[in-house]
BAROMI-483595 format. One line per 3 residues: number of its first residue (from 1); for each residue x, y, z of C-alpha. Coordinates in nm, 3 decimals. Layout:
<pts>
NUM> X:Y:Z; ...
</pts>
This chain:
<pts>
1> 0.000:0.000:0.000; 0.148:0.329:-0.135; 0.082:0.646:0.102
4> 0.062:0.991:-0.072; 0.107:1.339:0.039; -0.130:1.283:0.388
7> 0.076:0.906:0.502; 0.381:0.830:0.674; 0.574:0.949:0.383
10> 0.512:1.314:0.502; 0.494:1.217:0.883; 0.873:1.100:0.827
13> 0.877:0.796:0.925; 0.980:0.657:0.542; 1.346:0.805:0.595
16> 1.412:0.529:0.829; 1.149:0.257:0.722; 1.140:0.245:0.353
19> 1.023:-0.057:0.322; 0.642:0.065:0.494; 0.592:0.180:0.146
22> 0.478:-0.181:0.039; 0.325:-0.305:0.313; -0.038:-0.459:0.229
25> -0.277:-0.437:0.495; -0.418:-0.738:0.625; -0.821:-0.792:0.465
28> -0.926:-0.879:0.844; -0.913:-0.595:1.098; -0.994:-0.803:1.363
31> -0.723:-1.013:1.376; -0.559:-1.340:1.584; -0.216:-1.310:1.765
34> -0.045:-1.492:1.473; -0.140:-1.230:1.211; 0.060:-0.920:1.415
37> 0.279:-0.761:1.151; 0.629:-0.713:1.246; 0.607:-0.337:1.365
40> 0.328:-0.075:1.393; 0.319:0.293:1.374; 0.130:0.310:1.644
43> 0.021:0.048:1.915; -0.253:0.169:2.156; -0.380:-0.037:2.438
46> -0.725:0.037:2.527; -1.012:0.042:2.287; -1.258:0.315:2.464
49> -1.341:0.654:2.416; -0.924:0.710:2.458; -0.756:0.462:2.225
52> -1.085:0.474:2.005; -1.068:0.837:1.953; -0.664:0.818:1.919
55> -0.704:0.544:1.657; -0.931:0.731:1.477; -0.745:1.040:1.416
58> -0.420:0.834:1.352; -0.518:0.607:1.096; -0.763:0.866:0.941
61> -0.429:1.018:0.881; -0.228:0.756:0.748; -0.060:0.592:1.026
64> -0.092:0.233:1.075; -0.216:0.102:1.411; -0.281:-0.124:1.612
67> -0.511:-0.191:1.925; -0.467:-0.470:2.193; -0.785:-0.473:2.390
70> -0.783:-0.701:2.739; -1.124:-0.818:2.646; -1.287:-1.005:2.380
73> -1.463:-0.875:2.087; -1.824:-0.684:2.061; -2.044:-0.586:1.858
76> -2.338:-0.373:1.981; -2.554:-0.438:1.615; -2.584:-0.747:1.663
79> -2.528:-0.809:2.077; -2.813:-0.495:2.203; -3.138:-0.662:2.299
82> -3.310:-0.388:2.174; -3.675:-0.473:2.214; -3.646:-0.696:2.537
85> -3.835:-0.643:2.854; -3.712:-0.764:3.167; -3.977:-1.008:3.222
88> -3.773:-1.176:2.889; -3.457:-1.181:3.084; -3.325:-1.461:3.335
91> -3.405:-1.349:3.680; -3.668:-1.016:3.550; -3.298:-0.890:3.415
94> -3.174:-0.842:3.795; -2.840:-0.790:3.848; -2.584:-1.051:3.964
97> -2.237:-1.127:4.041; -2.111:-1.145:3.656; -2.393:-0.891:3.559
100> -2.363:-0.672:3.846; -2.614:-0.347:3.635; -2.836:-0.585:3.537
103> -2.886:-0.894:3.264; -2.895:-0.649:2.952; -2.637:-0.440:3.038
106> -2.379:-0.402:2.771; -2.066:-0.477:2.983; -2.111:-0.810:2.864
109> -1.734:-0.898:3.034; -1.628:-0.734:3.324; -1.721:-0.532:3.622
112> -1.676:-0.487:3.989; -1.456:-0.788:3.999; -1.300:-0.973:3.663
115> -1.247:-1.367:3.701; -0.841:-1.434:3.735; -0.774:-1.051:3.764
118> -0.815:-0.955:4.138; -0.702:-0.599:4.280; -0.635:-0.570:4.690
121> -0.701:-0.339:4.916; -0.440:-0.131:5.141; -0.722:-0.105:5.454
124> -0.983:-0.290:5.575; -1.184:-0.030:5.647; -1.491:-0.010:5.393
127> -1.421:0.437:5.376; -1.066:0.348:5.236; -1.131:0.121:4.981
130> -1.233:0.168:4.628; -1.381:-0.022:4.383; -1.256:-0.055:4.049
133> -1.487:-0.071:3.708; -1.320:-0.281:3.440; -1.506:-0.339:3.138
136> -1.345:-0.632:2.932; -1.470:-0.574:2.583; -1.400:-0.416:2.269
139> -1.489:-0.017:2.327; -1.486:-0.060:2.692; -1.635:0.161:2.975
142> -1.807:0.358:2.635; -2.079:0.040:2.545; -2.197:0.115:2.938
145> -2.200:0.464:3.052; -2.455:0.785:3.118; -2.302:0.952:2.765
148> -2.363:1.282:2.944; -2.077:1.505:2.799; -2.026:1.770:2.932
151> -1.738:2.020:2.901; -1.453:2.108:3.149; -1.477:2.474:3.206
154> -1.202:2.744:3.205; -1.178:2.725:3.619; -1.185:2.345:3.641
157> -0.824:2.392:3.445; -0.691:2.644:3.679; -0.843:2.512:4.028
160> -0.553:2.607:4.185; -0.519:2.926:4.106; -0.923:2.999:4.244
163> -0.856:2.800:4.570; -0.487:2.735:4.610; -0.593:2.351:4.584
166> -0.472:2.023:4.406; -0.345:2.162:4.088; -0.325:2.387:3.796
169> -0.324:2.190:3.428; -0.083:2.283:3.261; -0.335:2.367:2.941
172> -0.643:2.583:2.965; -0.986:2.567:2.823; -0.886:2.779:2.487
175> -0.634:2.499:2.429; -0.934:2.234:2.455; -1.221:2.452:2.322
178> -1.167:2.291:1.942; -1.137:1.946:2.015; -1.438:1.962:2.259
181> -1.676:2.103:1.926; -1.491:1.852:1.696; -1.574:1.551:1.934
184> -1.939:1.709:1.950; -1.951:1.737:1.558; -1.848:1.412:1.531
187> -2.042:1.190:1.787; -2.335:1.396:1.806; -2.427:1.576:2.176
190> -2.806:1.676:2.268; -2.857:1.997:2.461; -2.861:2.355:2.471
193> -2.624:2.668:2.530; -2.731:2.866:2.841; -2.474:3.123:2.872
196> -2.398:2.980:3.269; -2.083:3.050:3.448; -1.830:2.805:3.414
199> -2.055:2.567:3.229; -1.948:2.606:2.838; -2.152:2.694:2.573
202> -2.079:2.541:2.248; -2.061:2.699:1.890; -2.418:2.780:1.739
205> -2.509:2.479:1.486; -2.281:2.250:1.722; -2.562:2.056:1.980
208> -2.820:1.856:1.856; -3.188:1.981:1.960; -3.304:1.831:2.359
211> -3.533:1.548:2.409; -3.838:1.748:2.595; -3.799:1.710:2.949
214> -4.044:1.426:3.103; -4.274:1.507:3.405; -4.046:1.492:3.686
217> -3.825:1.703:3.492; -4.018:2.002:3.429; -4.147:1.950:3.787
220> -3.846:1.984:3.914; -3.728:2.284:3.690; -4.079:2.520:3.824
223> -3.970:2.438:4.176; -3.583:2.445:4.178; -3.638:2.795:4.042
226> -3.749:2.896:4.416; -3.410:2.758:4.567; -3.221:2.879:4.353
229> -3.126:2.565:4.131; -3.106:2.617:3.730; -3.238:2.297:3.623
232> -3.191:2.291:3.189; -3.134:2.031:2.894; -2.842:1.814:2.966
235> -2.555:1.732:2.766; -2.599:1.366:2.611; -2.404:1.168:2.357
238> -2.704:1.062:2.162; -2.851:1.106:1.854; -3.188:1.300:1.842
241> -3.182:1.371:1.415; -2.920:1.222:1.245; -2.589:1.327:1.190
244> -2.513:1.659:0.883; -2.282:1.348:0.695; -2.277:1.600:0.420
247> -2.127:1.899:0.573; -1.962:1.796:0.915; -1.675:1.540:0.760
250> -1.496:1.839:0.582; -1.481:2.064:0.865; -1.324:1.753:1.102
253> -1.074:1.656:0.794; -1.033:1.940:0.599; -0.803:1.852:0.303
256> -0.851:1.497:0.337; -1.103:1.396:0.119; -1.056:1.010:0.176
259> -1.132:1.116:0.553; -1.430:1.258:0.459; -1.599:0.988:0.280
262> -1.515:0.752:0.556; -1.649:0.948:0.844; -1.974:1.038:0.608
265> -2.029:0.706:0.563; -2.005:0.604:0.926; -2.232:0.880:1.009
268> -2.491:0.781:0.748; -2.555:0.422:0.919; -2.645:0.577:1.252
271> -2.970:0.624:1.305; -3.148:0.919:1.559; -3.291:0.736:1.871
274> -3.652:0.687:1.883; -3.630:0.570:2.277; -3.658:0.244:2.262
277> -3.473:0.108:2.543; -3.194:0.189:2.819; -2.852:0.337:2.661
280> -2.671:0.120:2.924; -2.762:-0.171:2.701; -2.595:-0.041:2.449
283> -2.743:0.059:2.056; -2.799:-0.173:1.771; -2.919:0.143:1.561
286> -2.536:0.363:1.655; -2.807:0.622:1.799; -2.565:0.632:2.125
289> -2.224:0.704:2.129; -1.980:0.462:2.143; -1.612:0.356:2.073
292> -1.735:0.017:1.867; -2.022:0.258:1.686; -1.835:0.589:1.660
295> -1.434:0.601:1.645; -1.374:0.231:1.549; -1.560:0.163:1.197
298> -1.462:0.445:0.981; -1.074:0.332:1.139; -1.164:-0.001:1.086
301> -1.240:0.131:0.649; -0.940:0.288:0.608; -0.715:0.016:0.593
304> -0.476:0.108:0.823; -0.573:-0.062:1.146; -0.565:-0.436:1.296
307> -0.752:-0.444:1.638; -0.593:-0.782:1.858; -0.908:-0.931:2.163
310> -0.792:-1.098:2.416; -0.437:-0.903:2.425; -0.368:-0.825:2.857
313> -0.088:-0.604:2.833; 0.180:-0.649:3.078; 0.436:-0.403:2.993
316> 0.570:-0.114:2.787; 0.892:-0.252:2.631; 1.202:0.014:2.598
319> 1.475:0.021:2.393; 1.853:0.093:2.466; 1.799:0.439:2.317
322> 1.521:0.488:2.603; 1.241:0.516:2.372; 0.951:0.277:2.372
325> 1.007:-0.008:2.146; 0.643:-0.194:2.189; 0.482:-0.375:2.460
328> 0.461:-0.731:2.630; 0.132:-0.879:2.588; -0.029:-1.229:2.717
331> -0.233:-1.352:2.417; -0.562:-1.445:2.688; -0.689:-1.739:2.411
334> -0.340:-1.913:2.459; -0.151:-1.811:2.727; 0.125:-1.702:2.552
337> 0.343:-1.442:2.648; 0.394:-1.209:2.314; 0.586:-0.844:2.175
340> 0.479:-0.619:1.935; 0.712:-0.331:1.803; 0.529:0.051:1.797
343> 0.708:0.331:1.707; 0.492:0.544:1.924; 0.285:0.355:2.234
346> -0.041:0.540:2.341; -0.179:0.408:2.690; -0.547:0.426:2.702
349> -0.619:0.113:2.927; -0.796:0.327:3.188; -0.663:0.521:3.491
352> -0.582:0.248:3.714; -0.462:0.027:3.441; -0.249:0.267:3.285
355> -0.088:0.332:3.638; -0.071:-0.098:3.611; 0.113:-0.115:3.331
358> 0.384:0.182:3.415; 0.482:0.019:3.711; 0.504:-0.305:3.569
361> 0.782:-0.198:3.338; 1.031:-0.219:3.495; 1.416:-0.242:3.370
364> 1.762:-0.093:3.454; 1.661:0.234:3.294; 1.333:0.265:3.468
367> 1.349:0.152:3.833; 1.033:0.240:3.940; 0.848:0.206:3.660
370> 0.854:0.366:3.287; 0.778:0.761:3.326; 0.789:0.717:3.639
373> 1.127:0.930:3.762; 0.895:1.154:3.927; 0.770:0.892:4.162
376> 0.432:1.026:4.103; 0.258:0.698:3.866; -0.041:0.546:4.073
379> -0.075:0.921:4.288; -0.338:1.148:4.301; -0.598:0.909:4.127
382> -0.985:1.063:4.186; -1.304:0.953:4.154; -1.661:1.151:4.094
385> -1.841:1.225:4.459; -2.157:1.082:4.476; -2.457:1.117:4.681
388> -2.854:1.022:4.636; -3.180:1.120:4.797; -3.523:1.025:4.671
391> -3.830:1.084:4.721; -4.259:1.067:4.643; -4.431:1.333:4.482
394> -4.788:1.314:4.524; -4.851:1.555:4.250; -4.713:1.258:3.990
397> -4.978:1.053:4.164; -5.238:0.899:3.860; -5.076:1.037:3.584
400> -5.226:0.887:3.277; -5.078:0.617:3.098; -4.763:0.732:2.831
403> -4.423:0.607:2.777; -4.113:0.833:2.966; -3.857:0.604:2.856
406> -3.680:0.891:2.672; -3.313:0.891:2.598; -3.208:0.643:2.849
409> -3.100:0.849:3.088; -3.133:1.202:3.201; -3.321:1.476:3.015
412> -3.263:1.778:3.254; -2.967:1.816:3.504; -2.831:2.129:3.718
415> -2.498:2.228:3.679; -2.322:2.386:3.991; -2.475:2.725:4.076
418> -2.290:2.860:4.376; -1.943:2.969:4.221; -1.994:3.302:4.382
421> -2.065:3.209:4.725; -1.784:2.937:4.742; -1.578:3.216:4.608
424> -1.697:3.412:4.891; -1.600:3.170:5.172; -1.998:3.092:5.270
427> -1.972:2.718:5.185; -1.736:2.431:5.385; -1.634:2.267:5.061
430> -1.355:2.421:4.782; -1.546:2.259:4.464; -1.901:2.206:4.286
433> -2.118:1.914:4.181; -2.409:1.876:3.928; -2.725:1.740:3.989
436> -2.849:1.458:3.810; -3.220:1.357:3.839; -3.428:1.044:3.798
439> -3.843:1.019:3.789; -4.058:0.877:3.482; -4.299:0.612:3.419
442> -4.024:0.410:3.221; -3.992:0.034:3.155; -4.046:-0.130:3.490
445> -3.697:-0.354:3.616; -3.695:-0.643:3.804; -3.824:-0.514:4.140
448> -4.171:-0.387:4.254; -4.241:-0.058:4.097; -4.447:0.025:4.443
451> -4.270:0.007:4.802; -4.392:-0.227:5.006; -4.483:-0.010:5.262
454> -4.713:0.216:5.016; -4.933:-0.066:4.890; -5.004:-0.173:5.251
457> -5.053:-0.559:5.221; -5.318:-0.497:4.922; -5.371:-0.790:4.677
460> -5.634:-0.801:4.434; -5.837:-0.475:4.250; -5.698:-0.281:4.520
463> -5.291:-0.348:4.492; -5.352:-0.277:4.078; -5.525:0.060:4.211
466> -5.249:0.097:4.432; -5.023:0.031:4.120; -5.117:0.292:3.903
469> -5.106:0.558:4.145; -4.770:0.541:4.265; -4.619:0.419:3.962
472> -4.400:0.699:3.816; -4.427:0.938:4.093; -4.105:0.899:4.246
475> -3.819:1.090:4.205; -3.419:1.059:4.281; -3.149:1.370:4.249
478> -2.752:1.260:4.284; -2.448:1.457:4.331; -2.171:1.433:4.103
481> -1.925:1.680:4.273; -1.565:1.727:4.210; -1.283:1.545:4.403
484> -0.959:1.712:4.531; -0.678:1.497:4.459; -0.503:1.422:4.795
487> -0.176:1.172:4.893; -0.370:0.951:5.037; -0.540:0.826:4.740
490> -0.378:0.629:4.488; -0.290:0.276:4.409; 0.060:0.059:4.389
493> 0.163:-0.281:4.280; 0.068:-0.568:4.507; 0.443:-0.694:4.685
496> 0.272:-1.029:4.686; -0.085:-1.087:4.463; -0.017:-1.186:4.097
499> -0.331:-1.280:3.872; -0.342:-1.543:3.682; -0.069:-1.480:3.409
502> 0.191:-1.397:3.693; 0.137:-1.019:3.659; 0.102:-0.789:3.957
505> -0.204:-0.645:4.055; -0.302:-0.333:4.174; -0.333:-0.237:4.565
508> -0.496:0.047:4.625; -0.560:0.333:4.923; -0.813:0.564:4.988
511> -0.934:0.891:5.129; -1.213:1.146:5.069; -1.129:1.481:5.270
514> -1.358:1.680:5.442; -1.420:1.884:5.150; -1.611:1.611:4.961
517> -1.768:1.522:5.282; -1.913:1.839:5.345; -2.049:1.834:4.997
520> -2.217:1.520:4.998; -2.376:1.666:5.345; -2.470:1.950:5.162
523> -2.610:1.750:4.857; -2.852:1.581:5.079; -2.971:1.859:5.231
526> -3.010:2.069:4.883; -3.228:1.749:4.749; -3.450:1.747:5.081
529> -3.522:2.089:5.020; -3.582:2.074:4.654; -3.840:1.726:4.685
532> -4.035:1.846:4.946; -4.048:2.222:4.747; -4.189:1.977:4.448
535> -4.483:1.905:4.743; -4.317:1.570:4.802; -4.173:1.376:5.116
538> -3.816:1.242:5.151; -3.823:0.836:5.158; -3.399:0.837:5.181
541> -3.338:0.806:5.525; -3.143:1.090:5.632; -2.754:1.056:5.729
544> -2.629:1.290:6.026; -2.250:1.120:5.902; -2.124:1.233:5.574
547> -1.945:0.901:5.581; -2.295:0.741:5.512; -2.408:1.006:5.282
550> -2.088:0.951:5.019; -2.064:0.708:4.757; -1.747:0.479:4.816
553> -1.426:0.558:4.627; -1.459:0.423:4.249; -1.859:0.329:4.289
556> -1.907:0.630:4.016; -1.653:0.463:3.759; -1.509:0.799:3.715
559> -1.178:0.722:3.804; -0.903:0.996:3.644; -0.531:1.081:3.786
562> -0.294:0.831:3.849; 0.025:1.010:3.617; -0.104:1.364:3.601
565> 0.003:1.610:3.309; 0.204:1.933:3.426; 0.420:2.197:3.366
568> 0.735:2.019:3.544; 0.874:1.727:3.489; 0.968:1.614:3.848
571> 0.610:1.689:3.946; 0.441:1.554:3.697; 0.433:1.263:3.471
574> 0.346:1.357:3.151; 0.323:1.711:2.998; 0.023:1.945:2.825
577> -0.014:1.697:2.493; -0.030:1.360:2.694; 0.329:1.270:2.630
580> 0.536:1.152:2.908; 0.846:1.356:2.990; 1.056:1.069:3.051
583> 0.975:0.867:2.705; 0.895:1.113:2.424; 0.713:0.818:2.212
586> 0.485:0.695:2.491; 0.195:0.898:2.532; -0.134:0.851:2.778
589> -0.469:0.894:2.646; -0.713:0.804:2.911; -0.788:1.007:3.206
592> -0.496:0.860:3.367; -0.318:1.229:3.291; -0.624:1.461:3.440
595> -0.455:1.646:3.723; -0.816:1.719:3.864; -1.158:1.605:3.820
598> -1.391:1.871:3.779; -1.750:1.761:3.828; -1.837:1.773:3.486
601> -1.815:1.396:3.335; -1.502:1.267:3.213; -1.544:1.104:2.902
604> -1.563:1.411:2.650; -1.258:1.543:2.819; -1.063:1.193:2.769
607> -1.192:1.224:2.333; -1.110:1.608:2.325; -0.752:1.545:2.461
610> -0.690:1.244:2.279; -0.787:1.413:1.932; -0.570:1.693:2.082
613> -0.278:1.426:2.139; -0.307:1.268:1.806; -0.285:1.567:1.605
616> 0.028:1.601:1.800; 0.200:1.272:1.741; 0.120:1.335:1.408
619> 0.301:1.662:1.386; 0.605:1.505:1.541; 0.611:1.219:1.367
622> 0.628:1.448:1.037; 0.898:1.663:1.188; 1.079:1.347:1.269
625> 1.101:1.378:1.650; 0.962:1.091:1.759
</pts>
């Protein structure tokens, strides 16, 4: 395969590797352990909104790559039940060990706890120990997630500087602002632009039009406006028209036409959503965003990538001019132990997995770990704060019969609306949440749709009565505040546990300080006041301890930090464009580099920054300085 003026002719990689201007793709993307080529442009671990996005812009470009995901293959066209109560599913669809959201869900590998891949914990105390999401599938955490998408805002990249907390990035939002629209041109975000502080607009034309906001919702938005809360359209990764495949292709690839048709076809066989089902079950129609939907088929049509299931990396391998050469793999089907050469290595495995495989590789040139001179790999990782309250709103009592399913998820959210007075010193805690909110008459799961205590032992006429009032009149808000990254949070290699290829696992340590417990005592009492302003009555028994309030480390799979970008090299571990300072060819593309975690969700971030990245490799790589 000849590359013209866009390949790795003009990203100058020909001067030393002539002969990549014969090489012949292989015809099957998906590939077996025997059909690696010899070397790679690029090898990228992690298949998720990270190493999806990085592929994407790479081989879109003319680089040839490769990804090793840890879990097997998916596809969500043809593995969604779509049209599937829970009455069809074993058990009503309840969750279980190996299904632990539920029988549908899309992590259809993975979870709380993965079979031969344990992690430990550093305490034994329940408030310092975290729990750590691993999805083992092709796209990862993206087939299963909220898709809310919202953007980082100019203070959430200087936190620092507004509270002399955690830490500055060493970017701000201007540097981000492009890559956030071209990641919302290009997977298609709901919502609208309200012109809020701190909470980013973005670029008329940009957003796809709101879903209307069901009855909860709009209840919720006429009574929050007496305390105070803004309650609007949220930011969602899902379709609601399809996709401009005529007009937004050029403006992500301009001058490369080949780009274009490939993205504009991709777009073209994703339908809008006509709210069908739960996005956490994923989307045979591509209506949701995800990696396997999204990043990975118009990559997959260019030619220039081979994705390897099944591939548990171990290591990053380095060579004797202290660049990285590759990585160590176990091929999961066989057992064997396996290399692959890369001249650049993007880490995209998640947080803690990135943090895994840093420490793991280990040689005379790297003592602690590669990138790791700073002693800082595994430190500072963060998780979202959570917090819940729910409640019963008579005035959602006998509502007639309709169908709230919606978008899956949220219609209406609050972002944080007390900048000022935090800025003022009149709250306890140094950082926001946002509000997300629950409350429809959608598909009924597994459990009663009533409390027990509500239908009050009827049976008969009088428990279907019973029924159809309460049904769809309860409601649920939850806090997703921001964490400050503190020492006593992070995670290191197990001295003794191995799993079951021999490779260390992860032991990790945690804290929340009292300025996410004071928010998650502040949550509850902001969601008391807002249900019973709705006319309703709290059914969440109140917690006097924040330590009952808070969600447990990791339980919000928003885990970030663990090798955080900066502006110095011995206090950091990578710099502004995800490359580490001590290896200038390895690069990390997860949320593994976030030096904070702003409340706003992390995965639009982690596909802004990895765009942002890949450009970047790609200007190096035609300079000839990597």
């Amino acid at each position: 395969m000849s590359f013209g003026a866009s390949g790795l002719a003009e990203l100058g990689f020909a001067r030393n590797h002539p002969h990549l201007f014969f090489v012949i793709p292989l015809s099957m993307p998906l590939i077996q352990s025997q059909q690696l080529q010899s070397d790679y442009d690029a090898v990228i671990v992690g298949s998720g909104a990270g190493g999806g996005q990085t592929a994407y812009t790479l081989t879109l470009a003319g680089m040839k790559c490769l990804i090793l995901e840890a879990g097997r293959n998916y596809d969500p066209v043809t593995e969604t039940a779509m049209f599937q109560r829970e009455d069809q599913a074993p058990l009503l669809g309840a969750a279980t060990p190996d299904k632990h959201f539920g029988f549908h869900d899309a992590t259809v590998d993975g979870g709380w706890s993965v079979p031969g891949e344990p992690y430990t914990q550093a305490s034994e105390k329940p408030e310092e120990q975290f729990a750590w999401w691993r999805a083992r599938m092709l796209g990862g955490r993206t087939n299963h997630w909220g898709r809310i998408s919202l953007r980082n805002g100019p203070y959430d990249f200087k936190p620092y500087s507004r509270d002399g907390l955690g830490f500055d990035w060493p970017i701000d939002y201007a540097d981000v602002e492009p890559y956030y629209t071209k990641t919302e041109l290009l997977v298609g975000v709901y919502g609208t632009n309200e012109g809020l502080e701190n909470t980013p607009d973005s670029p008329p034309g940009v957003l796809l039009p709101p879903p209307k906001g069901r009855a909860a919702e709009l209840l919720a938005q006429k009574h929050g406006r007496s305390l105070g809360v803004p309650i609007l359209p949220i930011h969602r990764a899902v379709l609601t028209r399809a996709l401009d495949a005529d007009t937004i292709p050029a403006k992500l690839h301009p001058n490369n036409p080949r780009a274009q048709r490939l993205v504009a076809q991709s777009m073209r066989e994703r339908a809008a959503c006509f709210w069908a089902t739960p996005c956490g079950r994923g989307c045979s129609i591509k209506a949701n965003y995800q990696s396997t939907t999204v990043h990975l088929p118009p990559a997959l049509a260019s030619g220039n990538l081979d994705i390897l299931p099944n591939a548990h990396v171990r290591e990053v391998l380095v060579g004797k001019d202290g660049k990285a050469a590759g990585v160590l793999f176990i091929d999961k089907t066989t057992g064997a132990e396996m290399r692959v050469k890369g001249r650049v290595v993007v880490l995209a495995a998640s947080s803690g997995e990135t943090a895994r495989i840093l420490l793991n590789s280990k040689n005379a040139q790297f003592p602690q770990g590669v990138a790791n001179s700073s002693g800082l790999v595994g430190r500072y990782i963060m998780d979202t704060v959570g917090a819940n309250v729910s409640g019963q709103i008579p005035l959602l009592e006998n509502l007639p019969p309709h169908n709230e399913d919606g978008a899956g998820g949220s219609h209406f959210y609050a972002p944080w609306w007390l900048y000022q007075q935090q800025k003022a010193g009149k709250l306890d805690f140094a950082r926001g949440y946002h509000i997300e909110m629950g409350g429809s008459r959608k598909m009924p799961g597994s459990g009663s749709s009533v409390p027990e205590d509500l239908l009050g032992g009827a049976f008969g006429t009088p428990l279907k009565e019973a029924a159809r009032r309460y049904y769809g009149s309860f409601v649920s808000f939850s806090c997703r505040g921001e964490m400050i990254p503190n020492e006593g949070s992070f995670a290191e290699l197990d001295p003794e546990v191995k799993d079951q290829w021999g490779v260390p696992v992860m032991r990790w340590h945690w804290k929340w300080s009292d300025h996410e417990l004071n928010m998650a005592r502040h949550a509850q009492q902001t969601f008391s006041e807002l249900i019973e302003a709705m006319g309703g009555t709290v059914r969440s028994r109140k917690q006097k301890d924040p330590r009952q309030i808070i969600e447990p480390g990791g339980k919000i799979i928003h885990e970030v930090g663990g090798a955080l970008m900066g502006a110095d090299p011995k206090k950091s571990v990578c710099n502004g464009w995800n490359q580490t300072w001590d290896v200038k060819n390895l690069f990390l593309c997860d949320a593994s580099s976030f030096p904070s975690n702003a409340d706003k969700n992390p995965t639009l971030t982690i596909m802004a920054l990895a765009w942002r990245a890949a450009d970047y490799i790609l200007e190096q790589a035609r300079k000839g300085d990597l």
